[in-house]
C-alpha positions as CSV (number, residue, x, y, z in Angstrom):
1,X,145.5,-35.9,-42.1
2,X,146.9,-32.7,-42.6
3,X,143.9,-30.8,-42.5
4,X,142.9,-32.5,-38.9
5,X,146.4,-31.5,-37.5
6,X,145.5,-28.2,-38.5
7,X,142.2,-28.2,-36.9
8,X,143.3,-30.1,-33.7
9,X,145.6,-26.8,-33.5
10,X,143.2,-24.1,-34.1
11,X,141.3,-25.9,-31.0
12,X,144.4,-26.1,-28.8
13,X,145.0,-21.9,-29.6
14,X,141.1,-21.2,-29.2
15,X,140.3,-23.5,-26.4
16,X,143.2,-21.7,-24.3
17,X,141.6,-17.8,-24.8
18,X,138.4,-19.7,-22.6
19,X,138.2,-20.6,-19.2
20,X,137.5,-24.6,-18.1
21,X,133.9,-23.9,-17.8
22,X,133.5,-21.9,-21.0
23,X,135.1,-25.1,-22.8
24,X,132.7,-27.7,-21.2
25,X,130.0,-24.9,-21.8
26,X,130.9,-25.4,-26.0
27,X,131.6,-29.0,-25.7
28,X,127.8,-28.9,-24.3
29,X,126.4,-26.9,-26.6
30,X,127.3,-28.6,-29.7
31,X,125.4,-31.9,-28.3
32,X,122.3,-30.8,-28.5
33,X,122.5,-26.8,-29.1
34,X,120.3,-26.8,-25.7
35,X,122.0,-23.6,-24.1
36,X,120.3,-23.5,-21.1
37,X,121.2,-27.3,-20.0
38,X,124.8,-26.6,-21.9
39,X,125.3,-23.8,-19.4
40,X,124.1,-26.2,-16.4
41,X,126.0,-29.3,-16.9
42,X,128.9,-26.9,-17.4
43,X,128.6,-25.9,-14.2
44,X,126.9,-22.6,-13.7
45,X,124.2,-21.9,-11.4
46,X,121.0,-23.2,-12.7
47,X,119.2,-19.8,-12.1
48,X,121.2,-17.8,-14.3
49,X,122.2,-20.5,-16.7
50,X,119.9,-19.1,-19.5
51,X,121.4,-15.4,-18.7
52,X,125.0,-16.8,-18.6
53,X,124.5,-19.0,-21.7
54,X,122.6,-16.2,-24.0
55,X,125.8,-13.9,-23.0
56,X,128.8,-16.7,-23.5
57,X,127.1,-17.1,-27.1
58,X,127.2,-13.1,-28.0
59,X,131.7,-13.3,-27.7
60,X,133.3,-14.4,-30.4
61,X,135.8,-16.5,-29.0
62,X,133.2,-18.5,-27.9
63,X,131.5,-18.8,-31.4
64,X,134.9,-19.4,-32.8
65,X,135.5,-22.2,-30.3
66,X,132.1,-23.8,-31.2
67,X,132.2,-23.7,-35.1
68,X,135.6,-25.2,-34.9
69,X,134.4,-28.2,-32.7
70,X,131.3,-28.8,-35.1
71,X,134.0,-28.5,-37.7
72,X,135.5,-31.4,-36.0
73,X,132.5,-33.4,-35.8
74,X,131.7,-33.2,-38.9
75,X,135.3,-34.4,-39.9
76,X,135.5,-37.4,-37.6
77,X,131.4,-38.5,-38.7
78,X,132.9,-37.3,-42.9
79,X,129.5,-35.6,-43.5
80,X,129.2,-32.8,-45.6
81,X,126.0,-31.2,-46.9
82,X,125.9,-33.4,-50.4
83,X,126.2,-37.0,-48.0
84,X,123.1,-35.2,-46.2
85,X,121.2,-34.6,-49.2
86,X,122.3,-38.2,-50.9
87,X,121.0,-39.9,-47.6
88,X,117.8,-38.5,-47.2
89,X,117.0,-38.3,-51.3
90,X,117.5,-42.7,-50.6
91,X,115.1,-42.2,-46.8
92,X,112.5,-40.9,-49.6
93,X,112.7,-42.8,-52.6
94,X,112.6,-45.9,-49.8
95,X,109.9,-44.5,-48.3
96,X,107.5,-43.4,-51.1
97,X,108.6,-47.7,-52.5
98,X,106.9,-48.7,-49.2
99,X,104.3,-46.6,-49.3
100,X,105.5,-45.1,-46.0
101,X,103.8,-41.6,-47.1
102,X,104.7,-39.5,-43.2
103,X,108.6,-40.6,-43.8
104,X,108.7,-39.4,-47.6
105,X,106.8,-35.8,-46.9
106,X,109.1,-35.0,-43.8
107,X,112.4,-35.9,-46.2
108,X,110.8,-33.9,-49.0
109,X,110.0,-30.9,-46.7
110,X,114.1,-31.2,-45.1
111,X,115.0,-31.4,-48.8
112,X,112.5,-28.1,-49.5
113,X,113.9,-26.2,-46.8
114,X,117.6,-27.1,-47.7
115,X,117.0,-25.6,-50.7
116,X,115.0,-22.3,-49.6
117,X,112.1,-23.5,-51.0
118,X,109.7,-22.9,-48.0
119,X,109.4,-19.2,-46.7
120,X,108.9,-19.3,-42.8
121,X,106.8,-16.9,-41.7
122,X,109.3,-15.8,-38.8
123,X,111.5,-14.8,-41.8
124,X,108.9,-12.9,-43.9
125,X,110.1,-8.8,-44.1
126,X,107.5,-6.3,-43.9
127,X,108.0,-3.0,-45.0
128,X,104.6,-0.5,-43.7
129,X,105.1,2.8,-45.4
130,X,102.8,5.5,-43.8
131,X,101.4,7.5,-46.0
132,X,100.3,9.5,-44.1
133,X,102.0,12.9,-42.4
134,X,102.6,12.4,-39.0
135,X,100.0,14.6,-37.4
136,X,102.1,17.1,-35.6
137,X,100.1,19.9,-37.1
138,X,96.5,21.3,-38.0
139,X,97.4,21.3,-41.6
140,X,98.8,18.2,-41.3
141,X,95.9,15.8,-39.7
142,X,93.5,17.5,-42.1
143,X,95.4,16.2,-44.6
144,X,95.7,12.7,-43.3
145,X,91.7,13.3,-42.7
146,X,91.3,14.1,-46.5
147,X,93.4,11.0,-47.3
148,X,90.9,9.0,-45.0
149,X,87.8,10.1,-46.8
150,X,89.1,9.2,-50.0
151,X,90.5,5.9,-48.8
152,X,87.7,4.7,-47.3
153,X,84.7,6.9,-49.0
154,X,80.9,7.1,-48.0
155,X,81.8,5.1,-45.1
156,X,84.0,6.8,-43.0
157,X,82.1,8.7,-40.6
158,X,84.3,12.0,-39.4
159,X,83.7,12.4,-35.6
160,X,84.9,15.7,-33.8
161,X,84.3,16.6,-30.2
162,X,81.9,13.5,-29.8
163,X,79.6,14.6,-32.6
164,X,79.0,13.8,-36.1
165,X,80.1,15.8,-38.3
């Protein structure tokens, strides 16, 4: 009880650093995390909603606000990551019992990605190393054009001036 005393007062001090629409704005937001209809409902003009929204979620006060009011959801609902996990770890084993194959493979793919399992290709890092000088030079792009004929071998065909070379 302590701990949602604390929290009720953590809202009161943040919740007075925002104005009344920047309060409905995070009460919005954590419904659905739809920022353009948060910013709407709050009541800011529908054409710049998405512009409005995109810049309320860049200050901090306003991402303070927020993770303290899903902090307070998840208190009043008592979920925490492990109840999460339990529940859908039961949706499966159900599932797979009644041979309901969709509902198993969508709890085994939340259970995969909980657990970094899955790499989305969004998240994939690329590092392109060029070996290659950059060309500012004569020296240097007949380097590079050296590099190329090794590379690629009898079938890289060296053009200069519009004829073969």
């Amino acid at each position: 009880m302590a701990v949602a005393s604390e929290l009720s007062k953590k809202l009161t001090v943040l919740g007075s650093r925002l104005t009344d629409k920047q309060r409905k704005f995070c009460h919005e937001y954590i419904r659905d995390f739809n920022v353009q209809r948060s910013a709407r409902d709050a009541g800011y003009a529908a054409t710049t909603a998405k512009v409005d929204s995109y810049q309320m979620l860049k200050q901090d006060k306003i991402q303070e606000y927020i993770q303290a009011l899903t902090e307070k959801t998840r208190e009043k609902v008592h979920l925490d990551g492990s109840d999460i996990l339990r529940r859908i770890l039961r949706v499966v084993e159900t599932a797979q019992e009644e041979g309901d194959h969709n509902a198993a493979l969508r709890g085994l793919e939340l259970l995969g990605k909980h657990l970094a399992l899955f790499k989305d290709r969004s998240e994939a890092e690329i590092t392109v190393k060029n070996p290659f000088a950059t060309g500012q030079d004569e020296v240097a792009l007949a380097r590079d054009i050296e590099r190329l004929a090794m590379i690629a071998g009898p079938n890289l065909k060296i053009v200069s001036g519009g004829k073969d070379n």
